[in-house]
C-alpha positions in Angstrom: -10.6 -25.4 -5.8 -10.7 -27.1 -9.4 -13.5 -29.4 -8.5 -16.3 -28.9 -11.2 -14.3 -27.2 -13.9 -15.0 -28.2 -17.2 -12.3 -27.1 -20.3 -11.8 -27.3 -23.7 -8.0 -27.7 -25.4 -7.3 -26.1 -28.4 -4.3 -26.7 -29.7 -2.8 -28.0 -33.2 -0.6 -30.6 -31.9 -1.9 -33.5 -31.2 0.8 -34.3 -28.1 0.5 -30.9 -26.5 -3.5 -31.7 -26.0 -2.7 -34.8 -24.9 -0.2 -33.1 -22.4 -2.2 -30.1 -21.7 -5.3 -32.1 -21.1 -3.3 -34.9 -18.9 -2.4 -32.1 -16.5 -6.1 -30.2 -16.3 -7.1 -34.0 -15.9 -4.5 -34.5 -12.9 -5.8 -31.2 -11.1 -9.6 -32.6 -11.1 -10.2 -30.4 -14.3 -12.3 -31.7 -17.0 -11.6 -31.6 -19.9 -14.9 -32.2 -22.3 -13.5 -31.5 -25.5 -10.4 -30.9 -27.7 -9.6 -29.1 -30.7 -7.4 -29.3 -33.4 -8.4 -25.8 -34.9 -9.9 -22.8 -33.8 -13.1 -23.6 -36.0 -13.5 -27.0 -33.8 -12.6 -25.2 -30.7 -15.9 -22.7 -31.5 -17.6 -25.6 -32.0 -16.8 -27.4 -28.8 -17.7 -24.1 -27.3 -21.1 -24.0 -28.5 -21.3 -27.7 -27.9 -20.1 -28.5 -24.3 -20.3 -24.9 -22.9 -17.4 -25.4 -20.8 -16.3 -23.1 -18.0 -13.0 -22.3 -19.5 -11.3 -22.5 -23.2 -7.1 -23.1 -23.6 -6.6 -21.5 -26.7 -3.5 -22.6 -28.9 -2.4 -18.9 -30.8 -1.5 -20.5 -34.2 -3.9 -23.1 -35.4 -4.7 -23.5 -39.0 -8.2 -23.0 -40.4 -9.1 -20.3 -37.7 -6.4 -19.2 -35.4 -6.4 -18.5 -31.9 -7.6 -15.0 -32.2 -10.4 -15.2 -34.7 -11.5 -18.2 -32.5 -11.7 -15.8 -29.4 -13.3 -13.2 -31.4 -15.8 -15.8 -32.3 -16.4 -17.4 -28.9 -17.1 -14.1 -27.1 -19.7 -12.9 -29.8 -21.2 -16.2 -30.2 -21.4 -17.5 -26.5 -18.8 -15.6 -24.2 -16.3 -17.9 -22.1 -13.4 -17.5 -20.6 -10.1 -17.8 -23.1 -6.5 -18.3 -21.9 -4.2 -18.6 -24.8 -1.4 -20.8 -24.6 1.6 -18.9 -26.5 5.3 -19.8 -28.0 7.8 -17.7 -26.2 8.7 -15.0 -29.2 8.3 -11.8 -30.4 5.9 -12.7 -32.9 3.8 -14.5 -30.3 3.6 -11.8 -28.1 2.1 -9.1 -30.1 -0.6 -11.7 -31.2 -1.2 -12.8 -27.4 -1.7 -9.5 -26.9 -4.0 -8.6 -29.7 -5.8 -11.7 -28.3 -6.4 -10.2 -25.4 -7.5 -7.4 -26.9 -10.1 -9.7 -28.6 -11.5 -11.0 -25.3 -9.1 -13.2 -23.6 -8.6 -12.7 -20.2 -4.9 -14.4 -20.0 -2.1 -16.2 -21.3 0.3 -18.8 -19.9 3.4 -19.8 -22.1 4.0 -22.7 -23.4 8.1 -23.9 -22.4 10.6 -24.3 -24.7 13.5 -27.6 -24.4 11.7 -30.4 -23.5 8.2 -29.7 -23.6 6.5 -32.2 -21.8 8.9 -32.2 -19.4 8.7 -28.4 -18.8 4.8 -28.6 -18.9 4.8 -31.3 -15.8 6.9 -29.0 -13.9 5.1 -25.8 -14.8 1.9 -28.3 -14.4 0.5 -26.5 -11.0 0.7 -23.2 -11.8 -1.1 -24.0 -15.3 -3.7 -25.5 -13.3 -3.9 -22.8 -10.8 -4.2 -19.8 -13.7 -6.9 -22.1 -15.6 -9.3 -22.5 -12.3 -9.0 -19.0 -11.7 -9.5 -18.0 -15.3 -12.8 -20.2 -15.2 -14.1 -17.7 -12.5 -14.2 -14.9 -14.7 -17.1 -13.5 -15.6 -16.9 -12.6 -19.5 -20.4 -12.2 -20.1 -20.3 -9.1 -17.8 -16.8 -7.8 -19.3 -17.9 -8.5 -22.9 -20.9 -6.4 -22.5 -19.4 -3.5 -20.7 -16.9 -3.3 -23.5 -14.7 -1.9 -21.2 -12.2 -4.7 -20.3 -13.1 -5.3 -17.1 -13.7 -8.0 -15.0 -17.2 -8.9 -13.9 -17.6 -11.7 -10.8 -14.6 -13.4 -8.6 -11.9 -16.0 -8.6 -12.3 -19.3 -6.9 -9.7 -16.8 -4.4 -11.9 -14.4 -3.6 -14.4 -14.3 -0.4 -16.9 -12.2 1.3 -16.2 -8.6 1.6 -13.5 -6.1 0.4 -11.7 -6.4 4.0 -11.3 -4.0 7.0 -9.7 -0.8 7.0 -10.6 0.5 4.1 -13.3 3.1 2.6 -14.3 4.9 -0.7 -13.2 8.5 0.6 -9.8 9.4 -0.9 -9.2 12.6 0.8 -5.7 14.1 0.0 -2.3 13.3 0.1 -0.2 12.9 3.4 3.3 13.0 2.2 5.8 10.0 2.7 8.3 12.1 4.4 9.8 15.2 3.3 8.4 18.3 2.2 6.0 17.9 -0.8 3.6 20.5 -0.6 4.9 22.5 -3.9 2.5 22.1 -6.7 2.9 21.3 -10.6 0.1 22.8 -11.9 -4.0 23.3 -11.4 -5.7 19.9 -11.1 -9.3 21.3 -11.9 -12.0 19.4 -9.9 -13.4 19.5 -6.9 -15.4 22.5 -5.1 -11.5 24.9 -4.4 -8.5 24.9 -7.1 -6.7 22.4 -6.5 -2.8 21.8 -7.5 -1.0 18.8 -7.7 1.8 17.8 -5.0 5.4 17.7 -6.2 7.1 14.6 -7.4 4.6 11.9 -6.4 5.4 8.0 -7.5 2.8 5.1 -8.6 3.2 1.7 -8.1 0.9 -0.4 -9.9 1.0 -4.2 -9.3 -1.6 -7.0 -11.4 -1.6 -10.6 -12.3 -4.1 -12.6 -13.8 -6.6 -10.5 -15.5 -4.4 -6.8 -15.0 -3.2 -6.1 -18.6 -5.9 -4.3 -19.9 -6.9 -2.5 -16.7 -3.2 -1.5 -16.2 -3.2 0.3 -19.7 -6.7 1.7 -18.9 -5.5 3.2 -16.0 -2.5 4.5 -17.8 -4.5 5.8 -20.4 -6.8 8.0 -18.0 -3.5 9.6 -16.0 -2.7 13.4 -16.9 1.1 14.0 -18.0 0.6 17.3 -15.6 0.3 14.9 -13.2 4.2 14.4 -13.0 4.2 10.9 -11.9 7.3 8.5 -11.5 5.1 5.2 -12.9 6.3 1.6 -11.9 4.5 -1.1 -13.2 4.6 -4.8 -12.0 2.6 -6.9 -13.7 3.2 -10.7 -13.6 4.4 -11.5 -17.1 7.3 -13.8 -18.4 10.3 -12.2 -20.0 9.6 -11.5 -23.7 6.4 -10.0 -23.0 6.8 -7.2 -20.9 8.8 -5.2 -23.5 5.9 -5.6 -25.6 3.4 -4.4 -22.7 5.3 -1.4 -22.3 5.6 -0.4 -25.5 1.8 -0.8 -25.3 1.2 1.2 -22.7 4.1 3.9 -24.1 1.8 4.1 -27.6 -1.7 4.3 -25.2 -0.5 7.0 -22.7 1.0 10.6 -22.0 3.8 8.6 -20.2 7.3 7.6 -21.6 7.1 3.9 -20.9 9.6 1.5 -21.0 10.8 -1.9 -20.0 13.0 -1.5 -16.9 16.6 -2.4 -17.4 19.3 -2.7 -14.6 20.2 0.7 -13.4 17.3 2.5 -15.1 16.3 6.1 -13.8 13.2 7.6 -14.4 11.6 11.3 -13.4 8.2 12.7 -13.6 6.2 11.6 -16.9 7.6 8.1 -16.8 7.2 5.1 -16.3 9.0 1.2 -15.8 7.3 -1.6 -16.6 9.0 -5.0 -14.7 11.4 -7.2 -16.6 9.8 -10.6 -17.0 11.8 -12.6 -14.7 13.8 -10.6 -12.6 12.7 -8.2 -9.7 12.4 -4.4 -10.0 13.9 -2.8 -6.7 14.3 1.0 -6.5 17.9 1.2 -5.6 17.8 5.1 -4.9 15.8 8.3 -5.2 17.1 12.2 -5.2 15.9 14.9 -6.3 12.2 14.0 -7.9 14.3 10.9 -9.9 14.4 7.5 -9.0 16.8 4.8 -10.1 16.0 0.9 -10.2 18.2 -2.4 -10.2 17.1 -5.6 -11.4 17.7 -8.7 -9.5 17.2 -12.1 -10.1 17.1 -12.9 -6.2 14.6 -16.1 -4.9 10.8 -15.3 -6.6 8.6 -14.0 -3.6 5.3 -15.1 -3.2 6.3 -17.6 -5.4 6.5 -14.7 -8.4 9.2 -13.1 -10.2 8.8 -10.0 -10.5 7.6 -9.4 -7.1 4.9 -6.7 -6.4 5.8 -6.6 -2.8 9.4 -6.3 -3.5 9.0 -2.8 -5.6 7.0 -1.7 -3.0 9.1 -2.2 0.1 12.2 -0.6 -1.6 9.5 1.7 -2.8 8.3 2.6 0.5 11.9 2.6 1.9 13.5 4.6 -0.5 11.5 7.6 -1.6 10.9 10.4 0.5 7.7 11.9 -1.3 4.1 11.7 -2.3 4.2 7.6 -2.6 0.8 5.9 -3.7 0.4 2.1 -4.0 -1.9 0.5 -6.2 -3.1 -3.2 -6.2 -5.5 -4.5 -9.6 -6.9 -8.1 -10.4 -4.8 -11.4 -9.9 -4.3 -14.4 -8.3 -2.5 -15.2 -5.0 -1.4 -12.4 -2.4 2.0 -10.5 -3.6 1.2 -6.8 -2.9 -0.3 -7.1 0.1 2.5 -7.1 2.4 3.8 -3.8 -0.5 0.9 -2.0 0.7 1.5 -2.4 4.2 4.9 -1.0 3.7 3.5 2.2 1.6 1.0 2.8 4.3 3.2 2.8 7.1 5.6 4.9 5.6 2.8 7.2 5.0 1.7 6.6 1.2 -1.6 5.7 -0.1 -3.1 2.7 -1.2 -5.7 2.1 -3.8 -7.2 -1.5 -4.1 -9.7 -2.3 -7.4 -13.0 -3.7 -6.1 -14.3 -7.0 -6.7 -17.0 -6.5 -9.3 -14.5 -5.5 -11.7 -11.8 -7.3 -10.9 -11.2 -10.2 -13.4 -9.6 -12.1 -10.4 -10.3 -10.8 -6.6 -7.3 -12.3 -5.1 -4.7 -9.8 -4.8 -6.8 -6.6 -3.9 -9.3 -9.0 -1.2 -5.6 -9.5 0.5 -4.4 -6.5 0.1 -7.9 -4.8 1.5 -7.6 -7.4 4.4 -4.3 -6.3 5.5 -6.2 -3.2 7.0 -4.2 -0.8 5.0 -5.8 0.2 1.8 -7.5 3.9 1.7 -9.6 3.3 -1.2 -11.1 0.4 -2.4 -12.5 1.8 -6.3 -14.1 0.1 -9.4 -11.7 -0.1 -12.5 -13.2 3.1 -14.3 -12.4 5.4 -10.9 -9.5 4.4 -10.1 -7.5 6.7 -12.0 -9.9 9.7 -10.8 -8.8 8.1 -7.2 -4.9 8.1 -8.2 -5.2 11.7 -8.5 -7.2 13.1 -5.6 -4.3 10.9 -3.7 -2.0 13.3 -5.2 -3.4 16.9 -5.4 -3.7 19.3 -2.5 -6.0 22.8 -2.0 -4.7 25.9 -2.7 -5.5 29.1 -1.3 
């Protein structure tokens, strides 16, 4: 999968290069350059024109974001940033991404060389399929999405599933009342009562989960629940991102948390959102720190089973860019409890992992480009009237 990667380390320490670089070298990576700034890491940019860039966030001389900023103007490549686990670090990993970046992986506290060989795979695996990404599409749209596949991805979009919407079956229970006129569309049309979102991302989904966010109508009245693969002192930050960028009330999820319509949880890094129980249009979650699934914690598939098993109305599933497969299994349980499932398509998918096997499972309605697929969320969700 690594085979013919070629990377550049930036990073001010002189040992974490040497570490970082050991363990791209150990996964058949290659590394062609390092950095001690982000004004040499440009450099080696322009110089080797590697396939993928690990970006130290403070460097002297030219941090981590300038650097980016420079790199994607001057000759786009792919950027994961390597961050500190703080508060501080977070909202500049984040404004990082905002500069271009597609990802971050952070680095371990304690014993660091001893936490980076452990963590070693996964760095490996997130760098290979960070490589894949086309930036030089994403940069130029100026939209944040993806442009060409992971190393993960395949031919097709999978069986089962087609560009036609249609309306919204509910997921048991009568749900046929309506919260206001939705607009579009050839009839008036009204939106279903107390419908629920389940949005689940990985590499790449950041950005595309706040764009989607963004485009959602508060009249909508959707229950929101975000899992998006993130370590714990991160996702606060993303949802108070996402709380600042949308109509919805987003917060981090905490044990017990309830939500109703116009709301939204994003997962706690590190533990697993389950919705406990769900009455009367308000939902209630419980955070768990049970065995990572798919080898992830938070799960995507574990929000949407108790998803699918718990609430009894309008229930639409949503898969966006990432590695690996959690979320697939998730929308099989949505769709057979009589939700409906959205999957982003490949050419804007940073990473075309987890919606190619999620579309392969058979059960995903929609398979939609990032800029529809908030236009799709909601003709899931709105009904004819007469």
């Amino acid at each position: 999968m690594t085979d013919g990667v070629r990377a550049v380390v930036a990073d001010d320490s002189h040992f974490m290069r040497s570490v970082i670089s050991d363990i791209l070298s150990d996964g058949h990576i290659d590394v062609v350059a390092q950095a001690r700034d982000g004004e040499e890491a440009v450099s080696a940019v322009i110089e080797h024109q590697p396939d993928v860039v690990t970006m130290d966030v403070e460097m002297p001389v030219m941090n981590g974001i300038e650097a980016t900023e420079r790199i994607m103007a001057e000759r786009p490549t792919p950027v994961l940033m390597l961050s500190a686990h703080t508060d501080e670090n977070a909202d500049v990993t984040f404004e990082a991404l905002d500069r271009g970046a597609v990802d971050f992986f952070t680095k371990p506290g304690g014993e660091v060389s001893m936490e980076m060989s452990r963590l070693k795979d996964q760095l490996v695996e997130m760098v290979s399929s960070v490589a894949a990404v086309d930036v030089g599409a994403r940069h130029s749209a100026g939209t944040g999405s993806g442009g060409g596949a992971s190393s993960d991805s395949g031919a097709g979009s999978g069986g089962g599933a087609s560009s036609d919407s249609g309306t919204a079956p509910t997921a048991g229970g009568d749900s046929t009342a309506v919260r206001g006129a939705a607009g579009a569309g050839s009839g008036r049309t009204a939106y279903v009562a107390n419908p629920t979102l389940v949005i689940g991302s990985s590499t790449g989904g950041p950005k595309m989960v706040e764009q989607v966010m963004e485009s959602l109508p508060i009249e909508a009245d959707l229950r929101v629940l975000i899992i998006q693969h993130m370590p714990e002192g991160f996702t606060g930050r993303f949802a108070e991102r996402i709380n600042t960028r949308s109509d919805y009330e987003v917060r981090e999820a905490t044990d017990g948390a309830r939500i109703a319509g116009g709301e939204g949880l994003v997962a706690a890094g590190d533990r697993h959102m389950v919705v406990k129980n769900y009455r009367n249009g308000r939902l209630r979650t419980k955070l768990t720190q049970d065995d990572p699934v798919n080898s992830v914690r938070p799960a995507v598939d574990v929000t949407m089973r108790t998803a699918a098993e718990t609430i009894d109305d309008p229930l639409v599933g949503l898969i966006l860019t990432g590695m690996g497969e959690d979320g697939a299994d998730g929308i099989r349980q949505i769709k057979q409890a009589g939700g409906r499932t959205i999957a982003q398509d490949e050419a804007t998918s940073a990473v075309y992992g987890m919606p190619k096997r999620a579309a392969e499972t058979g059960c995903v309605d929609s398979i939609l480009p990032i800029d529809d697929i908030p236009d799709g969320i909601i003709d899931t969700i709105t009904t004819e009237v007469t």
